[in-house]
Each structure stands twice: as structure tokens, then as C-alpha cells.
C-alpha positions in Angstrom: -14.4 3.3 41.6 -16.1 0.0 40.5 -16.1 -0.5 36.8 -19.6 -1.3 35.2 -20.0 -2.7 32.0 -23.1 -3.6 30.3 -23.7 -6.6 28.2 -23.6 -4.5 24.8 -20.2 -3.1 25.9 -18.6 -6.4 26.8 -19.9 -7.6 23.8 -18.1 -4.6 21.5 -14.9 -4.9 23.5 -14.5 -8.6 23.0 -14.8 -8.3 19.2 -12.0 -6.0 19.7 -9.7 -8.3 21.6 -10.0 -6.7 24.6 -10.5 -9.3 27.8 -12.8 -7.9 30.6 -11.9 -8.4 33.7 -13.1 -7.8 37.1 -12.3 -4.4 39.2 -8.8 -4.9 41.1 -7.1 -7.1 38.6 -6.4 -5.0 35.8 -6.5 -1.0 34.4 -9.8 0.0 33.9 -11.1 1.6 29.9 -11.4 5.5 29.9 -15.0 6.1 29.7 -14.1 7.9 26.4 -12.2 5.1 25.0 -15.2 2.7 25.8 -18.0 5.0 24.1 -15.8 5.6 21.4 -15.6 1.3 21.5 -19.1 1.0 21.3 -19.1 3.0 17.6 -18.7 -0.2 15.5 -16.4 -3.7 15.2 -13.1 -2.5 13.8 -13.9 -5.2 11.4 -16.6 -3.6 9.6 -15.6 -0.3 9.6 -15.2 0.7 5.8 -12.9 3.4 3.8 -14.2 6.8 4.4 -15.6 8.7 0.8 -12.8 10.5 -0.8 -12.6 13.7 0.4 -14.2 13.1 3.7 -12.3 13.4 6.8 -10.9 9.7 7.9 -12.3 9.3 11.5 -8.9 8.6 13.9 -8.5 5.0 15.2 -9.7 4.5 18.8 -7.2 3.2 21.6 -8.2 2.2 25.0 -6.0 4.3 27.3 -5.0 2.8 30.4 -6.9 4.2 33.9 -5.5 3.2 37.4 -3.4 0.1 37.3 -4.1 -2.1 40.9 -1.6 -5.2 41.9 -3.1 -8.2 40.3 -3.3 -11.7 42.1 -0.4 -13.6 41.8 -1.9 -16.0 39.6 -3.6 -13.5 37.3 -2.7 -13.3 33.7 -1.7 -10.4 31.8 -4.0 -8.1 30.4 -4.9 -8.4 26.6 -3.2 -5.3 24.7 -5.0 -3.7 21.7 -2.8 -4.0 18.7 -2.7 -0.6 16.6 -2.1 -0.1 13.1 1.1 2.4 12.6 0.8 4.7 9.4 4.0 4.5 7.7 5.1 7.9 7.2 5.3 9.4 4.1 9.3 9.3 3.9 11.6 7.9 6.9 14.4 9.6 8.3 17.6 9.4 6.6 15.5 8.8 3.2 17.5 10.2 0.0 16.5 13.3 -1.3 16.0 12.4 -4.9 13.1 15.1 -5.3 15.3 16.8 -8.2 16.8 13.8 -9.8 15.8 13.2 -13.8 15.3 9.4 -14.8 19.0 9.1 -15.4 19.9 9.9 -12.2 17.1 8.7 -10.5 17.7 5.3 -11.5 21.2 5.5 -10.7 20.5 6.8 -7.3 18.5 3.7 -6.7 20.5 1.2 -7.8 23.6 2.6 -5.7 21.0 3.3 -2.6 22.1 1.9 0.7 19.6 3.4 3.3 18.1 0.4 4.5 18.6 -3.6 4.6 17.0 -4.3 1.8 19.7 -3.6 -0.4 21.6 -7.1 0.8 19.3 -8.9 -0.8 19.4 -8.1 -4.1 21.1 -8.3 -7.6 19.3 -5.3 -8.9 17.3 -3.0 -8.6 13.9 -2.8 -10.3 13.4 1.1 -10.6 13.3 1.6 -14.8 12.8 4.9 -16.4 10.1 4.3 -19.6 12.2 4.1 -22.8 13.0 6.6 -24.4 13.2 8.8 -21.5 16.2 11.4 -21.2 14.1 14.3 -21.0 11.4 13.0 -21.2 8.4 15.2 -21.1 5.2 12.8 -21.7 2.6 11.5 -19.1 1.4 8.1 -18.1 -2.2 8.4 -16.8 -1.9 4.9 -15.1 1.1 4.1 -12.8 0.7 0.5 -11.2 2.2 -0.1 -8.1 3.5 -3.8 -6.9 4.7 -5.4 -3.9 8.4 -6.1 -3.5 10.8 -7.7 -6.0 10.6 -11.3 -6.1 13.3 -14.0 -7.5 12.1 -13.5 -11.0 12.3 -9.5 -10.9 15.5 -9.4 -9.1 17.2 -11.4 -11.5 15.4 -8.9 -14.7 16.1 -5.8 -12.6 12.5 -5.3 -13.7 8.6 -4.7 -12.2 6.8 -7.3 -13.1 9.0 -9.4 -15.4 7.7 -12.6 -14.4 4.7 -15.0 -15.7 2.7 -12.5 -13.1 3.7 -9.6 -15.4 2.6 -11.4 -18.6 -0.9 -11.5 -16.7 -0.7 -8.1 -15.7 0.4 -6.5 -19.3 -2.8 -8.8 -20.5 -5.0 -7.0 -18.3 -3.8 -3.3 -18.9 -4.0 -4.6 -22.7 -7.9 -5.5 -22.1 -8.2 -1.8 -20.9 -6.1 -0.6 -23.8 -3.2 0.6 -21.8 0.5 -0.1 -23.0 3.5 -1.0 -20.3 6.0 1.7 -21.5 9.0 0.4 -19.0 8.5 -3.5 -19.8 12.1 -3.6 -21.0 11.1 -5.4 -24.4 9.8 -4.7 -27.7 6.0 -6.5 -26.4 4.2 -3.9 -27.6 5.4 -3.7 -30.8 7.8 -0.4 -32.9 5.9 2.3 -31.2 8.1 3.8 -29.6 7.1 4.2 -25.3 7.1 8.4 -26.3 4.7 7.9 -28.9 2.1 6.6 -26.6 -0.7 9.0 -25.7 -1.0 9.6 -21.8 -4.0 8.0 -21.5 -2.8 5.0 -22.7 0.4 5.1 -21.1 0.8 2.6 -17.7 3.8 2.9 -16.3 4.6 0.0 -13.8 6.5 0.3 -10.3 7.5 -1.8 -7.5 6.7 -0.4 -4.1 10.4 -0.8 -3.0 12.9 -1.5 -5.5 15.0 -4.2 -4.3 14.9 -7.5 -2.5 14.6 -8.5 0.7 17.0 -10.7 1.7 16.0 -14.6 2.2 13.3 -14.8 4.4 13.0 -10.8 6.1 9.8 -9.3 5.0 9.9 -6.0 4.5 9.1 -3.5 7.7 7.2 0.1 7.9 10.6 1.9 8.3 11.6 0.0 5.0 8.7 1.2 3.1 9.1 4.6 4.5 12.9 4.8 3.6 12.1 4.0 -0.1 9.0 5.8 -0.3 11.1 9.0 -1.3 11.7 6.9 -4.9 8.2 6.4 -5.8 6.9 9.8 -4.8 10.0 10.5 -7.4 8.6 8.5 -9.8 4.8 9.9 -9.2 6.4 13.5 -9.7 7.9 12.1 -13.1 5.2 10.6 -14.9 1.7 12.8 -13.3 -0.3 9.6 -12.8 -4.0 10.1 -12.6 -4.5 6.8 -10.6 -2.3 4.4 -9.3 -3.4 0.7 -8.9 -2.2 -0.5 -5.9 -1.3 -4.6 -6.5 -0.6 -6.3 -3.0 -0.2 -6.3 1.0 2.9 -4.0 1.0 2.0 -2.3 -1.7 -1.8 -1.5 0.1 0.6 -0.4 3.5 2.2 2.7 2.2 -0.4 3.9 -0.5 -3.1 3.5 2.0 -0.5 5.7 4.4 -2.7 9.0 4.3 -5.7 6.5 6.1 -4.2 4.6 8.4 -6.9 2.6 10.2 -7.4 1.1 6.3 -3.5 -0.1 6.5 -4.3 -3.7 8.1 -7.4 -4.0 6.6 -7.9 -7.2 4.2 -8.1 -6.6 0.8 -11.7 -7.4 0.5 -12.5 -4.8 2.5 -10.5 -2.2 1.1 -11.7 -3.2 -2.8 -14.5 -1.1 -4.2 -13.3 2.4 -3.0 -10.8 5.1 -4.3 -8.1 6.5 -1.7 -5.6 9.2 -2.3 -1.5 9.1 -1.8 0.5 12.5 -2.2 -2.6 13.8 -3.7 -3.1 10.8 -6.7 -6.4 8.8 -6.8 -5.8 4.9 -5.6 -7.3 1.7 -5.9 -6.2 -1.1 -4.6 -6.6 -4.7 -6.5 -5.1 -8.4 -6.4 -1.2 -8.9 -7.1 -1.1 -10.9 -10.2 0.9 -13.6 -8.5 -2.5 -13.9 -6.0 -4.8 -14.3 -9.7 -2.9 -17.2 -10.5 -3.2 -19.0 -7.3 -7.0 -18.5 -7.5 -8.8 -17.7 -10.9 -12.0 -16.9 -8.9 -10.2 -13.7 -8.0 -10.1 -12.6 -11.5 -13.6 -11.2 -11.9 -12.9 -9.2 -8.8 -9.4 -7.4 -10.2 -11.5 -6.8 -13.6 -13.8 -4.8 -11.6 -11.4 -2.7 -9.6 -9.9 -1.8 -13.2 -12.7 -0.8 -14.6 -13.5 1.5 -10.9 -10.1 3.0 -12.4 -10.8 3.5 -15.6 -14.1 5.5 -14.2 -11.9 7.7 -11.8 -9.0 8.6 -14.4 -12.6 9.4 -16.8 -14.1 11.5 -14.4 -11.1 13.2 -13.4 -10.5 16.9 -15.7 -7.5 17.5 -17.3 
């Protein structure tokens, strides 16, 4: 059978990568997958309102293959986004652990590769915490360990963090696992929930020089945050940066490779937790114009954690 395309679906299935080529050299599109093409670019398709179902990604499915030309080149093939899952196989079972032994468990935790690059791990329970029974409304969640925060065995303990305990100070919200007496005697206990941020990394060591971190990495330490979410009851978590964006946006998958700009602006949800999703501080020093933007994806937070009840 003799594949037929109009112009408007050539036109949709070349802003989705995928080449069109004539009947006999290549697999033909399932009808369904080209109807479902013809929805809208990938490119402009936007976070779904919280609550709402999130609509599945689309994949053209192969049809009947025929032997190409000798000279023909290989068919394009759609690149999918792969939802890391919630926790990988093999992942630690810290779901009972206190801080104590939580932070232990991380800093002795061998399930992935990560762990050769590091000198510590950055997973810090907020002072004052055996037994610690308070709430931090605000947990803020960043890419990886860098140099700096390897070296501190810290979140955020670089000249990035200084920016980012600036901006939780403009929204009147204290660090209370910054590892210094910043914030003056008050002791991290003493500070009411709602102005309480307690500050994560999304993994909690290293890479090694020069291996970014994969899926099945996120995954295997994904069992430590959802630890630390379980600890301290967040009502929103500010997602800060790429790998940060990849497992928090997990529960939506066709948002995962989105850029940032087109993920800003709307609240998501990870093991039931509002999210929003803002520049790293690292990015806001490379370009100040960025600034106004993370302001107002704080202030969307402060609005959810308002609007949420207690």
C-alpha cells in the first residue's frame, strides 16, 4: 500500500525529526502514530495543569520494512524521553532510617558509580536534628555536587549557595542545614515551618571527572531524597537545574527534556509534593538577566505553599 502524505503532515513530521521518504525505501508511520503527529510540535507542547492527566508521548511505530537501495541512507529515528523511575533496582532501602542513620547510610552508599568520584557526601541532616520532629515547608533541590560541595560535604556551599541563601532570605526563609552559624543563635529547631528551607542535592555525591550523571544514577539515589522528603513534609520543592528537572519532573515524562523556559511558570508534583522548577544559582551568575526570571518562580512558590491548607 502506497503511503500518502499531505503537505500539513510532512510539514508536522519534519518538525519532529522525522525524514519522509518515498514508499519502498523505508517503514511506513502507523496511521495512528501520524494523526496523533499532527496534534502539535513537541516543541510547543506545554506542562499539563496540576491535577490533569499528562497526555502520553507519541512514538511512530514502525509498519512494513521493504529492502532499501543500496545507496539509501538510514532512516531518521525519533528520539524518546525515558522517565527515570521513581527508585532503580538495587536502590537501598533507607525508607526507616532517622537522620543519623540516614546520613550514614549515604555516606557509606556504594550502589552506583558515582561514589568514585567523591570525598563526601553532601546529604546533611538540619542541626539539631536527633529526633527531630519539626517541618521545613520549603525543601530546594540542586543538581549534583560540584568541586566546591564535595570538598564541604555540603548542598550549596559555594559562592552559588551564598546567592541562593540571599534569595530564600528575600522570601524570608532560613537554610537550616547550611553547616554555619549564617543565620545567626537561633537555633535550626527554633525556626517555624514556614520559614524553614531545607536544601538538598539531587544525588549526593560526585561524579567522577568528566561522567555526567545517567537516568539509572538518578534513579539509584532517588531512594535518599524521597527519604529526606518523608523527613522534613515539604510543601514545595524548588527544583534548581537540568538533573535536578529529570527526576522531579519523573511523574511527567514528556516535560523531562524539555528546556527550562518551557517548563518555568507551572507547578508539577513528585511523590505527591508540589514542584517548581527555577535556574541553578551557578546559571544566575553566568547571566544576571536570568535573575528576574528565578524571582518570579519564587514568588509562584511562595503562592502554592500559601494556597496549600495545612
Amino acid at each position: 500500500m502506497a503511503l500518502e502524505l499531505d503537505e500539513r503532515q510532512r510539514a508536522m513530521l519534519q518538525e519532529m525529526g522525522v525524514r519522509v521518504w518515498l514508499p519502498g525505501t523505508a517503514f511506513a508511520l502507523a496511521p495512528e502514530a501520524i494523526a496523533g503527529s499532527a496534534q502539535a510540535p513537541v516543541a510547543e507542547r506545554r506542562a499539563p495543569p496540576v491535577g490533569s492527566a499528562a497526555p502520553s508521548p507519541v512514538v511512530a511505530q514502525p509498519g512494513a520494512r521493504a529492502v532499501p537501495p543500496a545507496n539509501a541512507k538510514p532512516a531518521s529515528v525519533i528520539s524518546v524521553p525515558v522517565a527515570v523511575p521513581v527508585s532503580g533496582a538495587g536502590a537501598p532501602d533507607v525508607s526507616a532510617l532517622d537522620w543519623s542513620d540516614l546520613v550514614e547510610a549515604a555516606a557509606t552508599c556504594r550502589s552506583c558509580g558515582m561514589c568514585a568520584g567523591r570525598k563526601n557526601t553532601t546529604l546533611q541532616a538540619p542541626s539539631n536534628a536527633q529526633g527531630w520532629q519539626g517541618q521545613a515547608h520549603w525543601m530546594v533541590v540542586g543538581d549534583p555536587p560540584d568541586e566546591d560541595e564535595d570538598a564541604a560535604g555540603n548542598a550549596f556551599s559555594d559562592a552559588s549557595g551564598a546567592l541562593l541563601t540571599n534569595m530564600l532570605k528575600a522570601i524570608q526563609l532560613v537554610r537550616i542545614n547550611d553547616g554555619n552559624s549564617a543565620n545567626g543563635n537561633m537555633t535550626r529547631d527554633a525556626v517555624p515551618p514556614q520559614n524553614a528551607a531545607y536544601v538538598t542535592n539531587v544525588v549526593k555525591c560526585r561524579a567522577p571527572h568528566g561522567v555526567v550523571p545517567q537516568a539509572a544514577d538518578l534513579a539509584q539515589c532517588a531512594a535518599y531524597l524521597q527519604r529526606e522528603i518523608a523527613l522534613v513534609r515539604p510543601k514545595i520543592i524548588v527544583a534548581m537545574g537540568r538533573f535536578a528537572n529529570q527526576l522531579l519532573l519523573s511523574e511527567t515524562p514528556e516535560q523531562v527534556n524539555l528546556p527550562l523556559g518551557k517548563l518555568r511558570g507551572a507547578v508539577y508534583r513528585y511523590q505527591g509534593v508540589a514542584v517548581v522548577v527555577t535556574y541553578h544559582p551557578r546559571t544566575l551568575m553566568r547571566n544576571s538577566a536570568d535573575k528576574a526570571k528565578a524571582w518570579a518562580d519564587l514568588c509562584l512558590a511562595a503562592d502554592t505553599v500559601d494556597a496549600i491548607a495545612d
